[in-house]
TORDREN-669398 format. One line per 10 residues: for each residue x, y, z of C-alpha. Coordinates in pm, whole numbers, plus 50000, padded with zeros to 5 digits. Each point is the difference from the previous one (the first is absolute). Example, Ala and Ser with C-alpha at 12.3 -4.5 7.8 and 13.67 -1.06 7.14 Angstrom:
51230:49550:50780 | 50137:50344:49934 $
// end
This chain:
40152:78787:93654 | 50260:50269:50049 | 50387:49845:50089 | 50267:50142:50232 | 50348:49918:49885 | 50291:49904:50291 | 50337:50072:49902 | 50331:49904:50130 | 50327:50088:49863 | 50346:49806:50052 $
50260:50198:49900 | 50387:49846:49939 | 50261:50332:50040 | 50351:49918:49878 | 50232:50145:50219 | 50283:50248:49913 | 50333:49849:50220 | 50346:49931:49872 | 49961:49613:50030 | 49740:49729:50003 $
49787:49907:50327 | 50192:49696:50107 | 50356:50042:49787 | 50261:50241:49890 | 49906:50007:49645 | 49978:50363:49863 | 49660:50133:49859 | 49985:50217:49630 | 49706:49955:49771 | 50081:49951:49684 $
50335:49815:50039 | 50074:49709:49788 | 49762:49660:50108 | 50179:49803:50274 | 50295:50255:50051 | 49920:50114:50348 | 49950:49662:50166 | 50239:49802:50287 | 49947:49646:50068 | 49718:50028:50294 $
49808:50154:49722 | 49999:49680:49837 | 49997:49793:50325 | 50312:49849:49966 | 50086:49749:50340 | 50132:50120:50287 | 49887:50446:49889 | 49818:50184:50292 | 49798:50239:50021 | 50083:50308:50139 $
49746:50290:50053 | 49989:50302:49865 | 50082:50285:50231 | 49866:50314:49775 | 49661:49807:49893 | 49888:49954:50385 | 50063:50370:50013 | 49780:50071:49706 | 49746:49780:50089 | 49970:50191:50368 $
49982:50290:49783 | 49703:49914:49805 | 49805:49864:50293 | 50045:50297:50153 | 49872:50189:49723 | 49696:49776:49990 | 49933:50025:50395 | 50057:49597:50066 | 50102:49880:50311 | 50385:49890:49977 $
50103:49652:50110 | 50305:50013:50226 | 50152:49672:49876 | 50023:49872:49647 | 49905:49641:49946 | 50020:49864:49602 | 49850:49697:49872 | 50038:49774:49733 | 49725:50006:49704 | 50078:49631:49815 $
49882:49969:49668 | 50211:49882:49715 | 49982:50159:49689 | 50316:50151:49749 | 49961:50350:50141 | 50131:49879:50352 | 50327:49763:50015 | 49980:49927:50322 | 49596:49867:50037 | 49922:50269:50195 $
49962:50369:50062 | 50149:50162:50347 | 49716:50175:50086 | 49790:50184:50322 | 49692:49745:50067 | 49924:49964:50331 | 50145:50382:50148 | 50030:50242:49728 | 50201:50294:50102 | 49634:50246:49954 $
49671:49945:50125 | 49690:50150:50026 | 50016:50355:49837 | 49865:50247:49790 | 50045:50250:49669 | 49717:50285:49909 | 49918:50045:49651 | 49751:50282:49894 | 49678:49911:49823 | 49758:50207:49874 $
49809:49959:50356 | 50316:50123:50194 | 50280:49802:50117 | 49962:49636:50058 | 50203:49799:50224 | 50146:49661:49844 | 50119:49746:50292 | 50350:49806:49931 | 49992:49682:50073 | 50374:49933:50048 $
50337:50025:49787 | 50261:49792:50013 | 50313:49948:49923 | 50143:49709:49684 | 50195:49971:49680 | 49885:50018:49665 | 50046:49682:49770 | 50166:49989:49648 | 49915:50188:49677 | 49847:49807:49756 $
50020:50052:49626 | 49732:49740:49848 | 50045:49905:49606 | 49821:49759:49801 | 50164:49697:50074 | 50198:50085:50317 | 50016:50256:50325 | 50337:50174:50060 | 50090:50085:50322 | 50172:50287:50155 $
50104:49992:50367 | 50131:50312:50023 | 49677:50085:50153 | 49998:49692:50198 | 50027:50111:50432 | 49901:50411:49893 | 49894:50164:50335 | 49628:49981:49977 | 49702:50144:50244 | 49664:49856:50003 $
49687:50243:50042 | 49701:49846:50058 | 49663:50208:50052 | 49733:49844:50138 | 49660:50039:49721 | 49875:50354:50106 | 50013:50160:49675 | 49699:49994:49747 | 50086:50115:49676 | 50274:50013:49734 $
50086:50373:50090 | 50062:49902:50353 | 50180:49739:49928 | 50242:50254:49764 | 50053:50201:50268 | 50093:49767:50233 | 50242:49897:49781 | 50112:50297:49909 | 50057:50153:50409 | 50185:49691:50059 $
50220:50046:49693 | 50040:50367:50141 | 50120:49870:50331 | 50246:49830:49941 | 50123:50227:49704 | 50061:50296:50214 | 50118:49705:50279 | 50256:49922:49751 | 49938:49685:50059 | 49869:49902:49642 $
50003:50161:49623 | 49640:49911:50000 | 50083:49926:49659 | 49692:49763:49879 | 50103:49963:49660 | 50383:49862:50130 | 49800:49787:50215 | 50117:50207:50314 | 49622:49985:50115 | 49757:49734:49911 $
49636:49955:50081 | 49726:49733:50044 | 49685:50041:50049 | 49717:49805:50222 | 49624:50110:49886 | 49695:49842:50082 | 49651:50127:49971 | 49731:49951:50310 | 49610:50149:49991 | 49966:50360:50158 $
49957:49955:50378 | 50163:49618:50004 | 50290:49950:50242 | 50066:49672:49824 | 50256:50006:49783 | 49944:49861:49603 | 50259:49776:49835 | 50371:50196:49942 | 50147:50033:49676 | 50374:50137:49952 $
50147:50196:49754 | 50379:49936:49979 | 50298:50217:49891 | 49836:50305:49916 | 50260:50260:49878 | 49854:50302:50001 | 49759:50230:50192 | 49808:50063:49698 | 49922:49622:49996 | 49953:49964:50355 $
49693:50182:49923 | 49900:49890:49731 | 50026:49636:50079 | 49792:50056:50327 | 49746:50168:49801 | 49977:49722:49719 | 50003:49729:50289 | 49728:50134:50178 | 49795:50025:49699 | 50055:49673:49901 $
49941:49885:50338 | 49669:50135:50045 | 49869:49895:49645 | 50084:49607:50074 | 49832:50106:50362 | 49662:50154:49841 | 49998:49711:49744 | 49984:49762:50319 | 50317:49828:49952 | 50264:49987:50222 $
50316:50172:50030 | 50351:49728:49977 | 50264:50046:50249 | 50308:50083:49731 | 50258:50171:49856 | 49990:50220:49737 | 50222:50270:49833 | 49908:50326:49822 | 50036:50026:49631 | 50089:50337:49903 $
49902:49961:49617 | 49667:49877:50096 | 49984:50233:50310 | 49882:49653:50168 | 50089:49776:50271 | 50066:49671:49831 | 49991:49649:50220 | 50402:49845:50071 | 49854:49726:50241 | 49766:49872:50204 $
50044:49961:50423 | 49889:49671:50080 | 50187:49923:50317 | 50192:50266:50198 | 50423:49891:49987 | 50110:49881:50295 | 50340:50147:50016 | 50107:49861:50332 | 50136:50293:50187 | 50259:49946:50248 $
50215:50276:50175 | 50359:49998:49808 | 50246:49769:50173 | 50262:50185:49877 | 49942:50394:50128 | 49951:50009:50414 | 49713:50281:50120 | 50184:50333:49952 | 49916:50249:50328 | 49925:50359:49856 $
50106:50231:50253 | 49816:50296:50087 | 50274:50208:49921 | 50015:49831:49649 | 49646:50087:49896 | 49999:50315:50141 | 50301:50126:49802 | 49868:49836:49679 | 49650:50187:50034 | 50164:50334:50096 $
50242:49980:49686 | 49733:49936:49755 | 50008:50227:49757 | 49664:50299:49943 | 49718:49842:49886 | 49770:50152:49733 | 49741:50134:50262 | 50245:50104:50242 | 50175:50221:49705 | 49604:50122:49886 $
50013:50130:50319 | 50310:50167:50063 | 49935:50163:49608 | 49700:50138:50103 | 50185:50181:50272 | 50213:50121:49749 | 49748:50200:49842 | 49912:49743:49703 | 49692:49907:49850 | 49801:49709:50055 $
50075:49944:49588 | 50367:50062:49977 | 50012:49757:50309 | 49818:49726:49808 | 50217:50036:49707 | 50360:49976:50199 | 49886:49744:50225 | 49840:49829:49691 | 50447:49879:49939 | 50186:49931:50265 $
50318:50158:49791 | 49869:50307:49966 | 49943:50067:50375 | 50357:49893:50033 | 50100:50267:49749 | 49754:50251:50134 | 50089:49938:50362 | 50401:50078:49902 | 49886:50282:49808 | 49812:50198:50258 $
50337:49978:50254 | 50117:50273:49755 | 49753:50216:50150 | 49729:50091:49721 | 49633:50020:50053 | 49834:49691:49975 | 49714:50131:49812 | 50251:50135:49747 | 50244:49688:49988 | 49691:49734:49977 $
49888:50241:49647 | 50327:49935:49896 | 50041:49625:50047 | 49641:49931:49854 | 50023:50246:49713 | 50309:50066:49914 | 50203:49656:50063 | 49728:49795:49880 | 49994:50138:49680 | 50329:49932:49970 $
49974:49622:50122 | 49695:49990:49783 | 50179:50104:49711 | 50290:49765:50082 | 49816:49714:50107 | 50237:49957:50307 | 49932:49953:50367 | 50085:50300:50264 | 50288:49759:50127 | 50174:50085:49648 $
49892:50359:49970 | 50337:50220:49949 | 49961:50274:50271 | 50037:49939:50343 | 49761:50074:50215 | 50236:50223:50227 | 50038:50230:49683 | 49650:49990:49885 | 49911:50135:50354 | 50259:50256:49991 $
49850:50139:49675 | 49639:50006:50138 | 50132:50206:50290 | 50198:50214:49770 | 49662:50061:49816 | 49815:50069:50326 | 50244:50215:50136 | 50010:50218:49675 | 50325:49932:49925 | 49891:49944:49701 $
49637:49979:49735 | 49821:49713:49941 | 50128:50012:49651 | 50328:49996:50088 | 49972:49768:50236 | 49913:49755:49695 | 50314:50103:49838 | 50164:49879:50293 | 49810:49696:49982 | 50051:49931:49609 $
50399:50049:50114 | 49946:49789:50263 | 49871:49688:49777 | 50297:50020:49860 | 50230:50011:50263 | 49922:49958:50321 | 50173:50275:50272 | 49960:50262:50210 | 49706:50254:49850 | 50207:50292:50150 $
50265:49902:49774 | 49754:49953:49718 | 49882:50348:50052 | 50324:50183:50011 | 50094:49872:49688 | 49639:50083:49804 | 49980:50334:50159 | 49694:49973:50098 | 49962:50241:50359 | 49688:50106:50085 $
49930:50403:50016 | 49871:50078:50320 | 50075:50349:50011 | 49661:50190:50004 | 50235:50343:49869 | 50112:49803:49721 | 49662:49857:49895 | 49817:50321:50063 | 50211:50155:49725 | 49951:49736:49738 $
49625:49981:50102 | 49991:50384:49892 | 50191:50030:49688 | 49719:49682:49906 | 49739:50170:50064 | 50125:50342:49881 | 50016:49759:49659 | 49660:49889:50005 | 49737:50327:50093 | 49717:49742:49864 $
50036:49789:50261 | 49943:50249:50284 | 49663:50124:49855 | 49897:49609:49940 | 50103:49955:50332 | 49780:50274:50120 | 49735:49883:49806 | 49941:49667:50159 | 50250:49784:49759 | 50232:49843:50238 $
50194:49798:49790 | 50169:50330:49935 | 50172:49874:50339 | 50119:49677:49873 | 50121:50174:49662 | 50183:50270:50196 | 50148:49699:50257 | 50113:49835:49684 | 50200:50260:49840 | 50186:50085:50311 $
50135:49632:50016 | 50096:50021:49643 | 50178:50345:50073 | 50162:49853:50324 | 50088:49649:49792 | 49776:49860:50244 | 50189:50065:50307 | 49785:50222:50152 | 49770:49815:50312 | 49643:49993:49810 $
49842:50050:50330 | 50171:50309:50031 | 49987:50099:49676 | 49581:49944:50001 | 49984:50173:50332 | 50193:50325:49856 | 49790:49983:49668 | 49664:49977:50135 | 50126:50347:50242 | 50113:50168:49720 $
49701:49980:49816 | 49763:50110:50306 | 50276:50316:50010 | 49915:50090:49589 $
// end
């Protein structure tokens, strides 16, 4: 018997805002545990909540993005449960009218593109950082009320590379939204996973397992891939699949049980007593749509107008930082075609070799473009131009001012580079009657011993043009 797999992903995106959902407490990761907390963080008496302004914005953002239908008033509801990770028994959350509904993201497959349906997102803080030892669990609440969005797909995809890059488009949303770091590995995106397995042709669906807190892409796929594996073996052995919850084990590359589902929690949702239904005004969601920032498709596009390859697209859009750098670049005026070379080449070595982010790379991107369009305009050689550029790693100004002190002007003057071009081949009678005979890398010798004449000032094009009718005069 041959098995279909049905997928679902829920997908937790920590949002980036200068306080928490419901308080004024800042927001840094990495800052000392429980040093960015205020007392409705850990629900002292008589703290309200308050909700946060910039994270309804965001989350309009993202449904737009993912083509949901927008509820015009916000409801929240409380989630009771008591455990350490929540100090007040219960999670503000979106139950009962999450801010998104019904919408959809396209991922390619290998058939063509494939149309995932969205379930809903809502809005909800995140719960407390927990550190667990040996004999005891630490907690830190400086996570505790983080602006967090809910995606929930409903179980169209089939496979562990669908599943990857779902996760992946939604982690490129709201990227280039700016609305997340997408970070998984700080925890800025987390992912569980729903998978059950059904015969080819069934409607039914078989018995759901999920996969909790998987941290990276990679094992997004590879824990779908084990699961279903596993999955159909107990299926084709005729046992039956248990409803639980398991977690993937990167040493092992398996998904290892954490617990069984017996009974489903009854959490007792109620809508929050303590935050009235907000009105969203048309105005309000209009203006938070129409200042989202370019998203990665939107910039493919507009790149390809530019003149750029569907590769050198791929690979800016592949950071979000490097569009930004590319996108101040270009205002300079270079080529795009040119300037994209540069950025993929030439600055990645250099971040390569440095092991450093583009956010931390020394030139700006105003002067980087300004040195591309030198280049383009002749102004000066491509080897020059990397003198500039060494100069410029060192100290980052204007390349004009680089270039007046190295020198290094480019010889445009066809007089000028006629004469050397003569005396060079007056030098070398060989390489005329090589030339003559077919040999033409007599050209590329000649070409080179003009530069070295000129110091390599003289415009190679020009000089290869003048060459090449020199010879064809001999």
């Amino acid at each position: 018997m041959n098995f279909e797999a049905v997928i679902g992903l829920e997908i937790h995106v920590e949002m980036n805002t200068k306080s928490k959902m419901f308080s004024t407490a800042p927001i840094r990761y990495g800052a000392l545990p429980n040093s960015l907390t205020v007392p409705l963080d850990f629900a002292f008496p008589g703290t309200m909540p308050v909700v946060n302004k910039q994270a309804v914005i965001n989350a309009i953002r993202i449904c737009n993005a993912l083509h949901m239908t927008i509820d015009r008033e916000l409801w929240f509801d409380r989630k009771n449960y008591f455990y350490s990770d929540l100090p007040k028994g219960y999670q503000i959350t979106q139950q009962q009218r999450p801010i998104g509904s019904n919408g959809y993201l396209e991922i390619e497959t290998s058939l063509g593109k494939k149309k995932i349906s969205i379930e809903r997102l809502h809005l909800e803080e995140d719960t407390c950082k927990q550190l667990h030892s040996w004999d005891c669990t630490l907690l830190d609440y400086n996570r505790a009320g983080i602006p967090l969005v809910e995606i929930v797909s409903r179980p169209d995809l089939r496979s562990g590379q669908e599943a990857r890059q779902y996760a992946e488009k939604i982690r490129s949303i709201v990227s280039f939204l700016d609305v997340s770091n997408g970070k998984m590995e700080e925890g800025s995106l987390r992912c569980d996973v729903n998978i059950s397995l059904r015969p080819i042709g069934s409607e039914k669906y078989g018995t759901k397992v999920e996969i909790k807190n998987l941290n990276s892409f990679a094992n997004i796929e590879k824990a779908v891939d084990y699961e279903i594996k596993r999955q159909e073996m107990i299926l084709l052995s005729g046992d039956s699949v248990i409803q639980e919850t398991r977690r993937f084990d990167e040493g092992i590359k398996q998904t290892v049980l954490m617990r069984l589902k017996t009974d489903a929690v009854d959490y007792k949702y109620f809508t929050e007593p303590n935050i009235t239904p907000i009105r969203l005004s048309e105005e309000f969601i209009k203006d938070a749509i129409e200042t989202s920032p370019e998203l990665a498709e939107v910039k493919l596009a507009r790149y390809k107008d530019l003149g750029l390859s569907d590769y050198d697209s791929q690979i800016l859009i592949s950071n979000k930082n490097t569009c930004a750098y590319f996108d101040k670049a270009i205002k300079s005026g270079p080529n795009a075609k040119l300037l994209a070379n540069w950025i993929i080449v030439d600055v990645q070595a250099v971040l390569n070799k440095e092991m450093i982010e583009i956010d931390d790379f020394k030139v700006s991107p105003e002067h980087l473009g300004k040195l591309v369009l030198m280049i383009e305009k002749e102004q000066v050689s491509n080897k020059q131009g990397r003198e500039i550029f060494q100069k410029l790693l060192e100290k980052d100004e204007d390349p004009e001012v680089i270039k007046k002190a190295l020198g290094v002007d480019l010889i445009n003057d066809n007089n000028m580079i006629a004469e050397a071009v003569k005396h060079v081949i007056d030098e070398n009678p060989q390489a005329v009657v090589d030339y003559h005979n077919g040999k033409d890398r007599a050209v590329g010798f000649l070409v080179g011993q003009v530069m070295k004449k000129t110091a390599g000032k003289a415009n190679p094009a020009i000089v290869s043009k003048l060459v090449i009718e020199e010879l064809k005069r001999r």
